[in-house]
C-alpha positions in Angstrom: 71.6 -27.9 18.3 69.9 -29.6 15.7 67.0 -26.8 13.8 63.6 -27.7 14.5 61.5 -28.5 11.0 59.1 -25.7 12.1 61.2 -23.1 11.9 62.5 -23.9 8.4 60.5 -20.7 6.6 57.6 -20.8 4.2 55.9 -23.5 3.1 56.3 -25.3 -0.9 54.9 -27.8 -3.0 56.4 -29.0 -5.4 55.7 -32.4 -7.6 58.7 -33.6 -8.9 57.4 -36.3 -10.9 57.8 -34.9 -13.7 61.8 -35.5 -14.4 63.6 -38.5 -14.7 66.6 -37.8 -11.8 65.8 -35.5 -8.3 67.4 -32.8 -9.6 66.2 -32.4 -13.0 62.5 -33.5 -11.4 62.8 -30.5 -8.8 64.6 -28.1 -11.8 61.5 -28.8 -14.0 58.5 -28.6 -10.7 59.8 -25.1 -10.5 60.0 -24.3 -13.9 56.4 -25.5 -14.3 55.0 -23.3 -10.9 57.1 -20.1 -12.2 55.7 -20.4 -16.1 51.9 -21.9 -15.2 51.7 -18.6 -12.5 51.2 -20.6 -9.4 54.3 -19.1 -8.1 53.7 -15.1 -8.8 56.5 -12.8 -10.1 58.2 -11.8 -6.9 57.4 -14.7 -4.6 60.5 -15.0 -2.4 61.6 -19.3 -2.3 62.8 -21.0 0.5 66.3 -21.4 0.9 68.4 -24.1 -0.6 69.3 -25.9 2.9 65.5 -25.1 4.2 63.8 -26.6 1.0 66.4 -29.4 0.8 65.6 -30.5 4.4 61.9 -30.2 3.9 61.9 -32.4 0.7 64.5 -35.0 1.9 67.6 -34.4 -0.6 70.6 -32.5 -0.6 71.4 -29.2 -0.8 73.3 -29.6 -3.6 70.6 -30.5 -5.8 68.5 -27.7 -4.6 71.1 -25.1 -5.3 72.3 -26.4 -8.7 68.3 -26.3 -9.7 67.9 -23.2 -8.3 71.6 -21.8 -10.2 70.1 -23.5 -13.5 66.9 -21.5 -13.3 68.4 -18.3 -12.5 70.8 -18.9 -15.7 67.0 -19.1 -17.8 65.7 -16.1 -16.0 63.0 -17.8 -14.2 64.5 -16.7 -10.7 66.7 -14.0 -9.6 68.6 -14.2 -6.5 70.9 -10.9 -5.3 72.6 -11.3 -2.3 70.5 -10.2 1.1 67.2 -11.3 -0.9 67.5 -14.3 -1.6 65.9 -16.1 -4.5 62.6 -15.2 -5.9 60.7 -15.7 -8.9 61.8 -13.3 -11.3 59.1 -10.5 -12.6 59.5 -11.6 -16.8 59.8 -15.4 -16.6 57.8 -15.9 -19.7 59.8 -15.4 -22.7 58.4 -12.8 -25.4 57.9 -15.2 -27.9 54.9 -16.5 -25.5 53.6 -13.6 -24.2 52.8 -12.4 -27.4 50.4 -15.2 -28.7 49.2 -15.7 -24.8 45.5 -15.2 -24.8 43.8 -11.6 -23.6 42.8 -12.3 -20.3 40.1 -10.3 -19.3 39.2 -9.3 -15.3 36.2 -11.3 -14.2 32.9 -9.6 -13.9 31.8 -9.3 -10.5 28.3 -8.7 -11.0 25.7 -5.9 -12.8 27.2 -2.2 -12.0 23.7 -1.2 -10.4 21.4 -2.8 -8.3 17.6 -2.4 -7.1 17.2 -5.8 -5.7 14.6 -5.5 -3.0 15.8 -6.9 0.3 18.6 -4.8 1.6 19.4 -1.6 3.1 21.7 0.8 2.5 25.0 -1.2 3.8 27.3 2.0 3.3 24.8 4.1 6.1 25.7 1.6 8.9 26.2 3.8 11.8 30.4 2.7 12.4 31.3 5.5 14.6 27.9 5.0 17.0 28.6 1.6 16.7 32.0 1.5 18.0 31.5 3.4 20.7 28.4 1.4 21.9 30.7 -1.6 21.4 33.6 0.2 23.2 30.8 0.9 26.6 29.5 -2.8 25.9 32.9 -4.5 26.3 34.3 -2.2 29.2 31.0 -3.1 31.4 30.7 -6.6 29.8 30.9 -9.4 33.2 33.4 -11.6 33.2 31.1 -14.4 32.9 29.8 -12.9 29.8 32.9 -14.5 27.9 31.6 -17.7 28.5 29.6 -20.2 26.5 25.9 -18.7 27.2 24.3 -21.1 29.0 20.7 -19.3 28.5 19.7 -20.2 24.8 17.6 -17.5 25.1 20.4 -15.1 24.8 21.9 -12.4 27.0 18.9 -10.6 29.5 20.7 -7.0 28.6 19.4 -7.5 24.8 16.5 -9.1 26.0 15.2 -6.4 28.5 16.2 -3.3 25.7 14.3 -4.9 22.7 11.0 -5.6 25.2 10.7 -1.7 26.2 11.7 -1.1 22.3 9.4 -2.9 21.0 6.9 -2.3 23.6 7.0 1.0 22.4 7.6 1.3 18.9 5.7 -1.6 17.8 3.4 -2.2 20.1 4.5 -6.1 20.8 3.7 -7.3 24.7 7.5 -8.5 24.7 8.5 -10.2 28.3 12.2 -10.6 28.3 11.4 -14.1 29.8 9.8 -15.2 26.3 12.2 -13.5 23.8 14.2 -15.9 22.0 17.6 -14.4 20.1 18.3 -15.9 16.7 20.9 -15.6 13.9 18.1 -13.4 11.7 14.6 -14.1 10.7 15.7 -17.5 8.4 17.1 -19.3 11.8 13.7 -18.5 13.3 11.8 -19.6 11.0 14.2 -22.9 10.7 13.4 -23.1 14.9 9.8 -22.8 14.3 9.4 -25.2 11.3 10.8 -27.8 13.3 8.6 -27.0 16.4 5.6 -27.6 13.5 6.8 -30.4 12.7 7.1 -32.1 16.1 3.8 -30.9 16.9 2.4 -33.2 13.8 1.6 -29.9 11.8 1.8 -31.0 8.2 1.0 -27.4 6.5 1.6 -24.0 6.7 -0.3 -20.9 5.0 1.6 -18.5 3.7 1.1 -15.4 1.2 0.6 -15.9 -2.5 3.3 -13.7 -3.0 6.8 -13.8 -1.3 10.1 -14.7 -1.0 10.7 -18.3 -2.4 13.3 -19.6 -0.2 11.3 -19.0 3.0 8.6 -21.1 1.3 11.5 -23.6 0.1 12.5 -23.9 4.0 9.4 -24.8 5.5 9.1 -28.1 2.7 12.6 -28.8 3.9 11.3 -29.0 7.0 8.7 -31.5 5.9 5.6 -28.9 5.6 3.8 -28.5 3.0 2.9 -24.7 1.6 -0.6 -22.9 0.5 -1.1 -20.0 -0.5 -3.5 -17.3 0.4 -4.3 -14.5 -1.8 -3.3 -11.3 -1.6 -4.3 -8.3 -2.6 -4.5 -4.6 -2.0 -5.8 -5.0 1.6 -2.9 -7.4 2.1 -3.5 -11.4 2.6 -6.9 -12.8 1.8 -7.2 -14.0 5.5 -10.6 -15.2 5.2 -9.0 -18.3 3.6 -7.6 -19.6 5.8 -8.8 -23.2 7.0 -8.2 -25.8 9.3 -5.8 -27.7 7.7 -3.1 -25.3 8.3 -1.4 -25.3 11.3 0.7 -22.1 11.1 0.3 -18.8 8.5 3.2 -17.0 7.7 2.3 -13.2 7.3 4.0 -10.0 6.6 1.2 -7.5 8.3 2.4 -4.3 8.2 4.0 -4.3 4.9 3.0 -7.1 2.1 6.2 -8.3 0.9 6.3 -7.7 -2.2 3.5 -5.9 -2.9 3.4 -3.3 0.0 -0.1 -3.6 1.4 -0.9 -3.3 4.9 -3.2 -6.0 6.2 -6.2 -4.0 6.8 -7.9 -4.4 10.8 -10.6 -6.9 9.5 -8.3 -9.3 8.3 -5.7 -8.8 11.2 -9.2 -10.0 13.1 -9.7 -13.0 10.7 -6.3 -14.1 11.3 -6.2 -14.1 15.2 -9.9 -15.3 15.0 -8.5 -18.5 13.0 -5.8 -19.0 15.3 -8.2 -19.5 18.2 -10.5 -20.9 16.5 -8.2 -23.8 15.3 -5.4 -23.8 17.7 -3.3 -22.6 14.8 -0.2 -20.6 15.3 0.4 -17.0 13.1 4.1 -16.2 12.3 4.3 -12.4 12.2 7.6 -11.4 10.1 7.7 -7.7 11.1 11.3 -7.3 8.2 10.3 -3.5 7.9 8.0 -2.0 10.9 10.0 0.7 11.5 9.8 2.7 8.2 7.2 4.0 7.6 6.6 7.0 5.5 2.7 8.4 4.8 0.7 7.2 7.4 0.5 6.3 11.5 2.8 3.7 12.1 1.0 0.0 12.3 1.4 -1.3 15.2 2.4 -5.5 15.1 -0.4 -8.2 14.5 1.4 -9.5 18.1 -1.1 -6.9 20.3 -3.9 -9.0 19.5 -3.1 -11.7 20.9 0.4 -12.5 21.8 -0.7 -16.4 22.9 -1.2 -17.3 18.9 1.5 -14.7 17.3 4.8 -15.4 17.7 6.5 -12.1 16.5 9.7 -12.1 14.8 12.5 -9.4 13.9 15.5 -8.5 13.2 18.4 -6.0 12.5 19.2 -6.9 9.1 17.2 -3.5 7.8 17.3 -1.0 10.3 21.2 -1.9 10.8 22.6 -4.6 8.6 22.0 -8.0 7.3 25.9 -8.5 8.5 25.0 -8.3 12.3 23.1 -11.4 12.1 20.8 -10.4 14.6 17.5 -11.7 15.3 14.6 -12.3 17.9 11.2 -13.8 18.6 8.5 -12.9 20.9 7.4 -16.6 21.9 3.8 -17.9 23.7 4.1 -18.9 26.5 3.1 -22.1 24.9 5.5 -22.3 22.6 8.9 -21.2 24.5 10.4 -24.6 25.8 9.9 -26.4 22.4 11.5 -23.4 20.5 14.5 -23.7 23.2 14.6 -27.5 22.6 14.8 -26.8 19.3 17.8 -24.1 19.6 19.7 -26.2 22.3 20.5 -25.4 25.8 23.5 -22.8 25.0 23.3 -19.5 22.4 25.9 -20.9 20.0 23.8 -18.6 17.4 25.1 -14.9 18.3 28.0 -13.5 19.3 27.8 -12.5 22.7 29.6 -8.9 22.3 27.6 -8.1 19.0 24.2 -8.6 21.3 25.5 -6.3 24.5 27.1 -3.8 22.1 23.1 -3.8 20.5 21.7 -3.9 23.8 24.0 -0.9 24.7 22.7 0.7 21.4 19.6 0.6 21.9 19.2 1.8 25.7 21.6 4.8 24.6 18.9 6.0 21.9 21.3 5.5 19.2 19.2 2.7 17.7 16.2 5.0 17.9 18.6 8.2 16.2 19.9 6.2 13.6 16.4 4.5 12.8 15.1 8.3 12.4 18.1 9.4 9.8 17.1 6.7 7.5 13.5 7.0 7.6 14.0 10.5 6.2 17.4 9.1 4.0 15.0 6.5 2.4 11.4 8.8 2.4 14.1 11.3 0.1 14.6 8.3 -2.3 11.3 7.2 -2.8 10.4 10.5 -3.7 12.6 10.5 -6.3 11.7 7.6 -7.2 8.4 8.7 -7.9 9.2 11.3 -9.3 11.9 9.9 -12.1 9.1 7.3 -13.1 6.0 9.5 -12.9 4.0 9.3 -16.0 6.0 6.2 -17.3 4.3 3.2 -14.8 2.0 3.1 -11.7 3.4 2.9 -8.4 2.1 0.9 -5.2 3.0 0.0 -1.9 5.4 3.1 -0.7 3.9 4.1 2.1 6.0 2.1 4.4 9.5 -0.3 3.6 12.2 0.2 1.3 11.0 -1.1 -2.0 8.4 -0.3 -4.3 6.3 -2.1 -6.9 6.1 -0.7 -10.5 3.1 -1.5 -12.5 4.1 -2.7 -16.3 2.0 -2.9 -19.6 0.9 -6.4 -19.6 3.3 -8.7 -21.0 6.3 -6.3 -20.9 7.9 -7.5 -17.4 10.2 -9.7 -19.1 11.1 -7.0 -21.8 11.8 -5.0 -18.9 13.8 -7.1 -17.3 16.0 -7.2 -20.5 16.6 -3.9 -21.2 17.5 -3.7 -17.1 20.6 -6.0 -17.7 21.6 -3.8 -21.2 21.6 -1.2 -18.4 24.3 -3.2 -16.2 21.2 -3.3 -13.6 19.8 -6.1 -11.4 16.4 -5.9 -10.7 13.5 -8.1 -10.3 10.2 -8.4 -11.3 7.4 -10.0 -9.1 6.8 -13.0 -11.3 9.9 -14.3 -9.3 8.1 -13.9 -6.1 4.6 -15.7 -7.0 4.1 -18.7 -5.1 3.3 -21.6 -7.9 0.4 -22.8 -6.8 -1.0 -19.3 -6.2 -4.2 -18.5 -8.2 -3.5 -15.2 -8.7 -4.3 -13.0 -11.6 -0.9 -12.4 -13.9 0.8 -8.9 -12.7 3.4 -7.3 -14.6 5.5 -5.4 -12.5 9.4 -4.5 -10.8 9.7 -4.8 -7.2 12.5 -1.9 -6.6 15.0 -1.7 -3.6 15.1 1.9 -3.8 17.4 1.1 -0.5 20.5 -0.7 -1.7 22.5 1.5 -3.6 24.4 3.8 -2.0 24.2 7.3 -1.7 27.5 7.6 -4.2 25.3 5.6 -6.9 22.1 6.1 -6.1 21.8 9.0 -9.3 23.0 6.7 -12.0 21.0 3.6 -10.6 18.3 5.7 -10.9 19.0 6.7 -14.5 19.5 3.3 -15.8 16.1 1.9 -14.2 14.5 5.0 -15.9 16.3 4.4 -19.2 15.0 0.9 -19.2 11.0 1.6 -18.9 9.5 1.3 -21.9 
């Protein structure tokens, strides 16, 4: 029976161009792949009939190539084995003038980049097992596409008791929307702005830059408000914005909690002017040194829409995200995600839902509360004496205060120390007219536990 092509082995491309006759082009190709690295040391070749039938010529011509190369030392072939590249194929001569080759740099040995959690805490072995109870009770149906672009009613009914109760949010499970994390929401509700004619949006003065860069994607345009201990200068806001992207309970950067007067100016624009507030709620849950604050949503969840996610209680990894949607508001924001929930895997939100109803979610939330209070008090403590410290009453960052003009010294002497860090410069809005503030916004949350000692060292070591 005559051997199928398919069955022929491991792919190999060779060019053969580069010799005047087939054989001495093929002898040369694989000269060329062994001594140029692309085939490795120890990379087994196909054999002469199965590389002669997938390049069109004879075998002949592929084994006297093949015995030619082996006579160089290029290959080796041993009976049993075959014929493979052979481990010294560059003669010594070459070796010893090749250049030094050094291993590529995969980034600064520390890190305090605000922003993340601390990835090697995510709970595997709870996880697992909610995932193991998720998939053996999962319906059949539950397989399918997901025709509700809400997203599955299991994760929907466990995050509106959650958040009823830990943050205070009036959550139906008929108006939560599940998203990929807080930047597809925001992409959802930019475009439901934009349809709705709404040409600008307020947001803080200080904050991350490539939120602000996706809502003028979108076509809006951005001003800022100012902000200041008491959180966002709400009192500034005006009718031309249609929307105000806020971070109430913990400024990002600067760690202020919007105080209740301007939580009242905010939802008292909204009605005022029909205006929508976007509540980004990245952090509620850790909280250190005060009563927990509840979410801006409890005023008045007909102008808040309320967003979160599991990117800092769990991981940024999961991909999980949700709104709490007006009534309003929900059939645009589906229309905007599309009939089906292409966004979320459907296990990953069952195995959540199953986390949450178990009280894991709630266990693991407390262990890092107490994990990340431990840090920042040794943060504190490390830097006491040296800079000012703000906004650590709540989140996983904190903000340094500098000597004016030494941020970007700072920042120097960080990178001598193999350490990425960031000052809040990067997060000013341009357009902001805010006063200049030198200071590092620290992550005390991403290192692991393994290197949170020697981060800690090398931020110390690079205060001036």
């Amino acid at each position: 029976m005559t051997e199928s092509r398919a069955t022929f082995g491991a792919d190999l491309h060779l060019d053969l161009s580069a010799g005047r006759g087939l054989r001495a082009g093929l002898t040369e190709a694989l000269r060329e792949a062994a001594r140029s690295g692309r085939l490795a040391a120890g990379t087994r070749l196909p054999s002469s009939r199965t590389l002669a039938a997938d390049m069109g010529i004879a075998r002949n011509t592929v084994a006297e190539a093949y015995a030619e190369l082996v006579a160089e030392g290029w290959l080796t072939a041993r009976q049993g084995s075959g014929t493979q590249v052979a481990e010294r194929a560059r003669p010594r001569r070459a070796a010893a003038v090749a250049p030094v080759r050094r291993p590529a740099r995969k980034g600064p040995s520390y890190s305090l980049v605000p922003g993340f959690p601390d990835l090697g805490a995510f709970p595997r072995a709870a996880w697992l097992s909610a995932a193991r109870r998720a998939l053996t009770d999962a319906p059949n149906e539950a397989f399918g596409y997901g025709l509700d672009g809400r997203g599955r009613v299991e994760l929907r009914q466990a995050l509106a008791g959650y958040l009823a109760r830990a943050r205070g949010v009036y959550a139906d499970p008929e108006r939560i929307v599940l998203c990929a994390g807080f930047l597809h929401g925001l992409t959802l509700l930019a475009g439901v702005l934009r349809a709705r004619r709404v040409r600008e949006v307020a947001v803080e003065g200080y904050g991350l830059d490539f939120h602000r860069n996706l809502l003028v994607r979108a076509g809006l345009r951005t001003r800022p408000l100012g902000v200041d201990g008491d959180g966002a200068r709400t009192g500034e806001l005006t009718a031309a914005a249609g929307a105000v992207l806020l971070t109430p309970a913990h400024q990002f950067p600067t760690g202020a909690a919007l105080t209740p007067a301007r939580r009242a100016a905010a939802v008292d624009w909204a009605r005022t002017t029909g205006g929508l507030i976007l509540e980004d709620d990245y952090d509620g849950e850790f909280r250190y040194d005060r009563q927990p604050v509840g979410a801006l949503q409890g005023l008045d969840p007909d102008r808040v829409v309320y967003l979160g996610t599991a990117s800092k209680s769990l991981a940024p990894g999961l991909r999980m995200g949700w709104m709490v949607v007006p009534p309003g508001l929900l059939d645009e924001v589906l229309a905007a995600k599309g009939p089906t929930d292409w966004a979320s895997s459907t296990l990953e939100q069952l195995t959540l839902a199953e986390f949450i109803t178990s009280g894991a979610y709630d266990r693991h939330v407390r262990g890092m509360r107490l994990r990340y209070r431990r840090r920042r008090d040794e943060l504190v403590a490390a830097v006491a004496g040296r800079v000012g410290v703000s906004g650590i009453a709540a989140g996983l960052h904190a903000v340094l205060d500098l000597p004016a003009g030494t941020e970007r010294s700072v920042l120097q002497s960080a990178a001598w120390q193999d350490l990425a860090l960031h000052g809040l410069s990067a997060f000013r809005h341009p357009e902001a007219g805010l006063a200049p503030r030198d200071a590092l916004v620290v992550g005390y949350g991403t290192p692991p536990d393994s290197a949170w000692s020697p981060t800690l060292a090398a931020l110390v070591a690079a205060l001036p």
